[in-house]
N, C-alpha and C positions, 0 to 999 in steps of 0.2 A: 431495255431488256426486261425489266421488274415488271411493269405494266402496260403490257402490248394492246390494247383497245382500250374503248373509252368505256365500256361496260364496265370491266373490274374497277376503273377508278372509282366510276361512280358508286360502284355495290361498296367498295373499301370505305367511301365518304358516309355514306347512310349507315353499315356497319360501325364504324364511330362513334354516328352521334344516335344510335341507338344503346351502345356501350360505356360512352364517358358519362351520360348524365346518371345511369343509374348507378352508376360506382359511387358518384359524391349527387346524394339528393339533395336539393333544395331544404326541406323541411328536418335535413339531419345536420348533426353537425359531421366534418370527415371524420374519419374512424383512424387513427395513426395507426399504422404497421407496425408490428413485432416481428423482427427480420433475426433470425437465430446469428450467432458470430461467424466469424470464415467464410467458408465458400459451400454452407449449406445452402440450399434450393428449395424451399419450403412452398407450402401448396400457395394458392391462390387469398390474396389478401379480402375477397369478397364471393367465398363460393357460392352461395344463391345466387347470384349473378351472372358467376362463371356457367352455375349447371344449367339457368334457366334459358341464358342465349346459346349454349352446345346444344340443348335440348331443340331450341327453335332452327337450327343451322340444322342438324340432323333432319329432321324433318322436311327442312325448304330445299336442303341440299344432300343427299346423301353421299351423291359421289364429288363431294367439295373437293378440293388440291387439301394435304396436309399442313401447309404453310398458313391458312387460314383458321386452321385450331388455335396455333401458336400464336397469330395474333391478336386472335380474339382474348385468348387466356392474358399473354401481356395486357392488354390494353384494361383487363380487370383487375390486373394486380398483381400477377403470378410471379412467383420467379423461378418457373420452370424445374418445378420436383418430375419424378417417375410418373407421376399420374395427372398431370396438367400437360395444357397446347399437343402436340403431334406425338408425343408418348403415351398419350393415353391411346390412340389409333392401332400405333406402329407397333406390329407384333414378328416375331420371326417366322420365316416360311420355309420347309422343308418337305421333300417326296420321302423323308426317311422319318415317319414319325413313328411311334409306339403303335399301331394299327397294320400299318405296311410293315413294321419287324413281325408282328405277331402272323401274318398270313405267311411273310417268308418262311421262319421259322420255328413255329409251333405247334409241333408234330401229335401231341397230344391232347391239345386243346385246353389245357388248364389255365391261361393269362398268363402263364412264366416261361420263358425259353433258359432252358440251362446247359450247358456249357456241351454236351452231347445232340445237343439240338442246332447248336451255333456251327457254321459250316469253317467260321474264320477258323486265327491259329488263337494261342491262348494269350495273347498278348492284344491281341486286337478284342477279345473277351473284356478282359480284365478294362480295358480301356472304356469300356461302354457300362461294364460293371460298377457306376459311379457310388455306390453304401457298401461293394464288396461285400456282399453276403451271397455271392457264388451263383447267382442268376439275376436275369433280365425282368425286370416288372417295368410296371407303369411309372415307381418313384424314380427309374433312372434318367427318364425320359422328361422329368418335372426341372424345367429351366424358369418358373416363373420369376423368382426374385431374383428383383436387378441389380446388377454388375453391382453397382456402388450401394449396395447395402450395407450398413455398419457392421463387419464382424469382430470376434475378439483377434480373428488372423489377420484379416485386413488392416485393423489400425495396428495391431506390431510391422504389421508388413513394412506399412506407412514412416511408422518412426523409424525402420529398419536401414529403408533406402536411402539413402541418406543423397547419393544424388539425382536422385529420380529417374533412374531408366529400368522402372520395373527391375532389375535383379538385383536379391540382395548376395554379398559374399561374405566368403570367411572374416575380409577384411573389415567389413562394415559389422559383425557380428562379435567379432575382436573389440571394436572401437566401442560398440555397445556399453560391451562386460565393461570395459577399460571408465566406462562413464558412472555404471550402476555401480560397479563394487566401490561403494566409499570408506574412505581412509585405505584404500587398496589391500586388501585384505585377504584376496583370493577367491571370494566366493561373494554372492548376491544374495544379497538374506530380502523374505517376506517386502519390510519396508525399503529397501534400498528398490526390489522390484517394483513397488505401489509409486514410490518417488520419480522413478524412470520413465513409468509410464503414462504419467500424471504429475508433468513437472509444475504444471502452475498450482499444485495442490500444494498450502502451505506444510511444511515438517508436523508442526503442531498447531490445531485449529486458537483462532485469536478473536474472541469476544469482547476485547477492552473497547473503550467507550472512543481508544485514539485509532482505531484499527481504520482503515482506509475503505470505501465502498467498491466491490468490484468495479472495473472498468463499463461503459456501457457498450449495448453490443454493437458490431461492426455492423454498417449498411448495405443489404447487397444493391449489385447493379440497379440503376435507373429505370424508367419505362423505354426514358430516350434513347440508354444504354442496348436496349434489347431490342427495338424496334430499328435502330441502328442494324445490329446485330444481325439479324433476322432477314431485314432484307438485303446485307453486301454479305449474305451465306457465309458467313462466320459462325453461326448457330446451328446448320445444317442449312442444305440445299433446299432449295424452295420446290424442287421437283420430287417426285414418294420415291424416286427409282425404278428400276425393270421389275416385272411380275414374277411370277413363280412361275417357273417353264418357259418362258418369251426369252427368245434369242438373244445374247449380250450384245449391245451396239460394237463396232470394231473399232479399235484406236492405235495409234502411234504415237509414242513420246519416248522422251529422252533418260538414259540413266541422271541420274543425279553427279556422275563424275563425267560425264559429257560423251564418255567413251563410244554407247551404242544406243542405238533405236531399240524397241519392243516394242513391233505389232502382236494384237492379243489374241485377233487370227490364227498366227503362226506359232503361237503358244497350245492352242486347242486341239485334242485329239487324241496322242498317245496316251495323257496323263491327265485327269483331273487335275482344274486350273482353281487355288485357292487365291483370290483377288482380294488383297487387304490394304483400305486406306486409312490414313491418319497424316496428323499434322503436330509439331512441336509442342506447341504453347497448349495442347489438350493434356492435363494432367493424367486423367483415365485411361486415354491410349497410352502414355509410358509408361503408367502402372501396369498394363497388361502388356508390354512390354516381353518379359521375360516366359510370358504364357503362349507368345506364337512366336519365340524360337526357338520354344523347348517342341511345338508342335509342328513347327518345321524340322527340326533333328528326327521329330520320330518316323515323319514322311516323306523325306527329303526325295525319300528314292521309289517315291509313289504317287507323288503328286509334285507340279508345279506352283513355285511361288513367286510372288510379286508384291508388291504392296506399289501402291498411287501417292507421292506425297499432295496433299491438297491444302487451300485456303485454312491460315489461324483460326485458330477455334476463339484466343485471347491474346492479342497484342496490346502491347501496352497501351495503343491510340482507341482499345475497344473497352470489351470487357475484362480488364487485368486481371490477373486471380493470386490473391497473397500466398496461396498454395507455391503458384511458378517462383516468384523472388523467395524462394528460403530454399530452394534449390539451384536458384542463378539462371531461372529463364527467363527473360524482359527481350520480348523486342517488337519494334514496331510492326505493322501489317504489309510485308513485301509490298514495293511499287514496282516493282518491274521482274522481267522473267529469271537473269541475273541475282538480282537482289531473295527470290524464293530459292533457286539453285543454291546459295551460299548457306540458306537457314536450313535445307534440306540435309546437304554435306556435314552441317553441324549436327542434326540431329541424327544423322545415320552414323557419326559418329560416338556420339550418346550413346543410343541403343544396340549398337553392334549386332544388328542383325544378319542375320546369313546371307538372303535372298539379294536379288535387285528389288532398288528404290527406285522409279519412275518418279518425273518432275511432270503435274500437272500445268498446262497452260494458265497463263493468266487471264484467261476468260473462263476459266474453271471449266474448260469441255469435258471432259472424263467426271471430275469430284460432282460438279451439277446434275450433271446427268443418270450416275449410279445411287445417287444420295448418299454420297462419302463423307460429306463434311458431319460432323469431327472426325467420324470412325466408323468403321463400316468393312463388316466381311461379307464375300460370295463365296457359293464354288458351284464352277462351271463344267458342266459336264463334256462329253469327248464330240458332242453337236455343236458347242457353245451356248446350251440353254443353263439357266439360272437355275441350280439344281438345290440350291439353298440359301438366304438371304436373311441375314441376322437382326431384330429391330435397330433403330434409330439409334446410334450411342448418343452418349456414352452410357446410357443406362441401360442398354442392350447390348453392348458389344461383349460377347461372351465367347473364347474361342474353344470351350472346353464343348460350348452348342455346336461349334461350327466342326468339330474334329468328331463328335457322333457321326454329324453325318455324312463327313468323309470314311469312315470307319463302314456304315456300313453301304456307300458306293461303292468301295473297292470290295466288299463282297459280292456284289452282281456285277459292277465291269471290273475284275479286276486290270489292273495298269497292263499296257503290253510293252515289251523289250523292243 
C-alpha cells in the first residue's frame, strides 16, 4: 500500500543516500542534538541541509505528495516542530477569506465592515469579531499562529485539565485553589501562585556547593521512531487530502456504539456538514476538545456534525508521549476493528461530545483519504464540496478557523428547515 511501483522505491533509496551522508560528513565529527525536555518538537537538528535538499526537491518536484517533506525533514533530524516536513506546506483553505467578506460586505469601501454592513444577527458578528473592537478588519481573519503556541492561557489551561479532555470545570478549578492556597488559608497569595504554576521551581533558589545538577533533558522520538510513524499514518496520512472545492469522496461507517451507519451523502444538503477527525492518544485534539463542543452547542441547529475517529497519533508501541501517562492515556495501536471500537467508546467517553463518533476502518479508508490523522476539520458545503479545510494538525487544527467560516456560509446559504 506504502509504495505501489518501483519508481518511488527507487527515488526514496537515492533520496537517502543523498540525505544521510550529508547529515554526518566524513571530515566532521557528528554534531549531538539538543532535544528540549517533554514533548516539545523542535526545528530540525541540521537546517542547511534541511533547507538546501527542500530547496532542491522544490525545484525537481514541485507538485511532490506531502509525505515526502516529512521524510526528508525526519531523515535530517527534525522532530517535527510547526515549520519542518508537511507543516511547513500545509496551510488552511477557505472560500471565506477576508477578500470575499470584503466584496460581500463592504459597502463603503474603507477595509472595515461594521456591524451595519454585516447582513448576519449580532451574535454571529460578535463571533467573527475576534479583538472585539466592533468591526471586521484584516486582524480578525489573521489565523497564522499555530494551535500549540505557548500562551500564558494555554499552559494554565494545561495544568487546569487535569484529565485531559479539553474542559476544564469548577471542579478541577476547586482542586486548583485546594493545591495553591498553602497552609489552607483561603486565598492564593503572589508565591503560592508562582509555586503552582511552576512547581519544579525550587521555594528558595539553592547555590550550595551540595545542590544537585538539574536533571538532563528528556530525548524525543527516534528517527526510527518517526519514520515508523510516518509511514503506518500514525503521524498523519501519507495522502494531502481533497482540494478546496473538489467534491468529498462518499463513505459509510459505523457509530462507535454499533447502533447506526452514516453515509456522508445523506448527511449533505440541508445543512452544512462540519467533518471532524481525531484520535485518543493525540494530546492536541483533547485539548481542543472542549472548543468544538462549545462550537457544536452554538450550531447545533445550523449545521451537521460528525467527527471520524481514526488511527493513534501515539500508542504506546509508537511514539508514547509523557504528556498521555499523566493523564492515564497508554495504549497500544488497535489490531483489529473491535479492538479500535472499544478505544473509540473510551474516548467518546472522555470528551463527551454531543455529536456522532464514526469508527474509521482499519485500512484507514476515510482518515487516509481526507488526511485526518491526528486531526483534521472540513466543512462541506449543501453540493458536498470541500468549502473549508483546516492545515495539517495538530499545529493547525483550529476550530475557532473553522467556525469563521461556517459563520459566514450560513450568511449566503443560510441552513433550510
Amino acid at each position: 500500500m506504502l509504495f505501489q511501483n518501483s519508481v518511488l522505491q527507487i527515488g526514496l533509496f537515492i533520496l537517502s543516500l543523498l540525505i544521510l551522508p550529508a547529515t554526518l560528513k566524513a571530515d566532521e565529527p557528528p554534531q549531538k542534538s539538543s532535544r528540549p525536555p517533554g514533548n516539545a518538537m523542535p526545528a530540525a537538528a541540521n537546517p542547511n541541509v534541511q533547507e538546501s535538499v527542500m530547496k532542491a526537491l522544490a525545484e525537481a518536484w514541485p507538485n511532490r505528495p506531502e509525505w515526502l517533506d516529512m521524510y526528508t525533514d525526519i531523515l535530517a533530524g527534525s522532530q517535527l516542530g510547526p515549520n519542518d516536513g508537511w507543516f511547513r506546506r500545509s496551510v488552511s483553505r477557505t472560500r471565506f477569506d477576508w477578500i470575499s467578506a470584503l466584496k460581500r460586505f463592504d459597502r463603503d469601501g474603507n477595509q472595515e465592515i461594521s456591524k451595519a454592513e454585516f447582513s448576519g444577527s449580532d451574535n454571529d458578528f460578535a463571533r467573527l469579531d475576534r479583538d472585539r473592537d466592533r468591526l471586521l478588519t484584516i486582524a480578525d481573519f489573521d489565523f497564522q499562529e499555530n494551535a500549540l503556541a505557548p500562551t500564558p492561557g494555554s499552559m494554565f489551561f494545561r495544568m487546569m485539565d487535569r484529565d485531559g479532555n479539553g474542559k476544564v470545570t469548577m471542579t478541577e478549578l476547586d482542586g486548583f485553589f485546594k493545591r495553591a492556597d498553602t497552609g489552607s488559608m483561603g486565598f492564593i497569595s503572589l508565591a503560592d501562585m508562582k509555586q503552582a504554576l511552576d512547581p519544579k521551581r525550587p521555594a528558595t533558589a539553592s547555590k550550595s556547593a551540595g545542590s544537585k545538577p538539574p536533571q538532563a533533558a528528556a530525548e524525543g522520538p527516534s528517527k526510527e521512531t518517526l519514520i515508523k510513524g510516518l509511514f503506518q499514518q500514525e503521524i498523519g496520512s501519507l495522502q494531502d487530502g481533497p482540494a478546496l472545492n473538489e467534491k468529498a469522496r462518499d463513505f459509510t461507517l459505523k457509530t462507535n456504539d454499533g447502533k447506526q451507519q452514516v453515509t456522508l451523502s445523506k448527511l449533505v444538503g440541508p445543512k452544512p456538514v462540519v467533518l471532524i477527525f481525531g484520535n485518543f492518544t493525540c494530546g492536541p485534539f483533547r485539548m481542543q476538545a472542549g472548543n468544538v463542543e462549545k462550537l457544536y452547542r452554538r450550531y447545533m441547529d445550523r449545521a451537521t456534525f460528525v467527527m471520524v475517529y481514526v488511527r493513534e497519533a501515539h500508542p504506546s508501541d509508537g511514539w508514547q508521549m509523557e504528556s498521555n501517562d499523566q493523564v492515564g492515556v497508554r495504549l497500544t495501536q488497535p489490531k483489529t476493528y473491535d479492538e479500535r471500537v472499544q478505544v473509540a467508546q473510551v474516548c467518546g467517553q472522555r470528551l463527551e461530545l454531543g455529536f456522532p463518533m464514526l469508527v474509521d476502518t482499519m485500512e484507514d479508508t476515510v482518515g487516509a483519504y481526507f488526511s485526518g490523522m491526528p486531526s483534521r476539520l472540513y466543512l462541506i458545503d449543501s453540493d458536498g464540496k470541500i468549502a473549508f479545510k483546516n492545515a495539517r494538525g495538530p499545529f493547525g487544527f483550529k476550530p475557532e478557523e473553522l467556525e469563521q467560516s461556517l459563520v459566514l456560509m450560513l450568511q449566503q446559504t443560510p441552513a433550510k428547515n
